[in-house]
C-alpha positions in Angstrom: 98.3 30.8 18.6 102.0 32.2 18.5 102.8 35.7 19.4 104.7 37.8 17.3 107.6 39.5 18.2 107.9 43.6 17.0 110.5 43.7 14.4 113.7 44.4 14.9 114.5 48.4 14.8 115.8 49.5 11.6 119.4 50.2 11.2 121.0 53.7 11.1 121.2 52.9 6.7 117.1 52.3 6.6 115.7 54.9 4.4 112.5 53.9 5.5 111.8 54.7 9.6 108.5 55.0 12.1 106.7 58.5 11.1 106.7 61.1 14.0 104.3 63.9 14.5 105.7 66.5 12.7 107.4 70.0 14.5 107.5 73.1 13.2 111.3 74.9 13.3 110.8 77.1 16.8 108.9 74.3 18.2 110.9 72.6 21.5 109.4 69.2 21.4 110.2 66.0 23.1 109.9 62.9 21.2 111.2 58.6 21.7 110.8 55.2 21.1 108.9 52.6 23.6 111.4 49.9 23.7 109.5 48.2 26.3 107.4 45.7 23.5 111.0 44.9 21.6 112.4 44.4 24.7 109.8 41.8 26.2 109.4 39.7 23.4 113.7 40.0 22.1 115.5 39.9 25.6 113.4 39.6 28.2 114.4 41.1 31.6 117.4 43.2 29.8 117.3 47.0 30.7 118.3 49.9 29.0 121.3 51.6 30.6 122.1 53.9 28.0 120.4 56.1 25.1 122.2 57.8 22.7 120.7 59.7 19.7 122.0 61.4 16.3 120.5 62.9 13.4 121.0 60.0 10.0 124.5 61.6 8.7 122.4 62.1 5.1 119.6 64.1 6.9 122.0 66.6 9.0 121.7 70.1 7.8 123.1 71.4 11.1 119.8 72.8 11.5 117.8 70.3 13.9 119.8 69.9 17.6 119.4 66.9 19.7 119.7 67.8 23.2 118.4 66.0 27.0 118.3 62.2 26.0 116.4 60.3 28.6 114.9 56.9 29.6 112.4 56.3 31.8 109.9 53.0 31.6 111.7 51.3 28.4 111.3 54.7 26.6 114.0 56.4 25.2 114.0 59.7 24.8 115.1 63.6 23.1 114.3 67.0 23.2 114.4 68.5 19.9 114.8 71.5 18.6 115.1 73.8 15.2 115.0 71.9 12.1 114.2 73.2 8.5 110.5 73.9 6.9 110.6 70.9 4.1 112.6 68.7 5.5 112.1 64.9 7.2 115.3 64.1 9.6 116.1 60.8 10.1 117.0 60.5 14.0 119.0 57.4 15.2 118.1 56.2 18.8 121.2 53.2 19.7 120.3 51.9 22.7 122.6 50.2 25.3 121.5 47.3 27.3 122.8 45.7 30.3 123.7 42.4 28.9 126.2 44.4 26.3 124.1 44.9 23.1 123.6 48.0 21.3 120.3 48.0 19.5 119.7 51.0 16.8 116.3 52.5 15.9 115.5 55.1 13.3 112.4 57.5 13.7 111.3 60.3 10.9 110.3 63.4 12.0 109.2 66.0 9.1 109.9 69.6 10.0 106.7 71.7 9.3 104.9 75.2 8.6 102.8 74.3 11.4 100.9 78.2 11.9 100.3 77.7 7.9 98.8 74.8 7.8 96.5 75.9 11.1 95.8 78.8 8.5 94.8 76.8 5.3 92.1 74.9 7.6 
């Protein structure tokens, strides 16, 4: 039986992206993407030296911040803050590795009412 390899992150124009748990707008979260699969099965034995993130240039409202990026264990990583009830941000992880590649992924996080939603339950 042949393995098969995860696909290859979607690029920073994808409007379609891997779904996040959604935040609501005061809510500090932390939130990545587990290279460490991709990275097994694409280039095995690179390592990520570098992480950097954006909001998608379509989604920006100047509402959501991007702060804190980390990687630790093939996970890249943000802190994210703000963001506007209503709204799913495309956010752009481009990875550097150590063989010279830069390697974009594009999550979706929706922004929501979470204490209204607890409510309607």
């Amino acid at each position: 039986m042949t393995s098969v390899c995860p696909v290859v992150p979607l690029d920073l124009g994808s409007p379609y992206a891997t779904l996040l748990d959604p935040k609501s707008p005061t809510e500090i979260t932390r939130r990545g993407v587990d290279w460490a699969d991709w990275l097994a099965c694409n280039n095995p034995g690179a390592a990520i030296t570098g992480s950097v993130w954006i909001v998608h240039p379509d989604d920006d409202d100047g509402s959501l911040t991007l702060s804190q990026e980390t990687i630790a264990n093939d996970v890249a990583s943000v802190l994210i803050t703000g963001g506007t009830v209503g709204v799913s941000y495309r956010l752009v992880d481009t990875v550097a590795l150590d063989d010279g590649q830069s390697i974009p992924a594009t999550v979706q996080i929706p922004v929501r009412d979470v204490y209204k939603q607890a409510l309607a339950a």
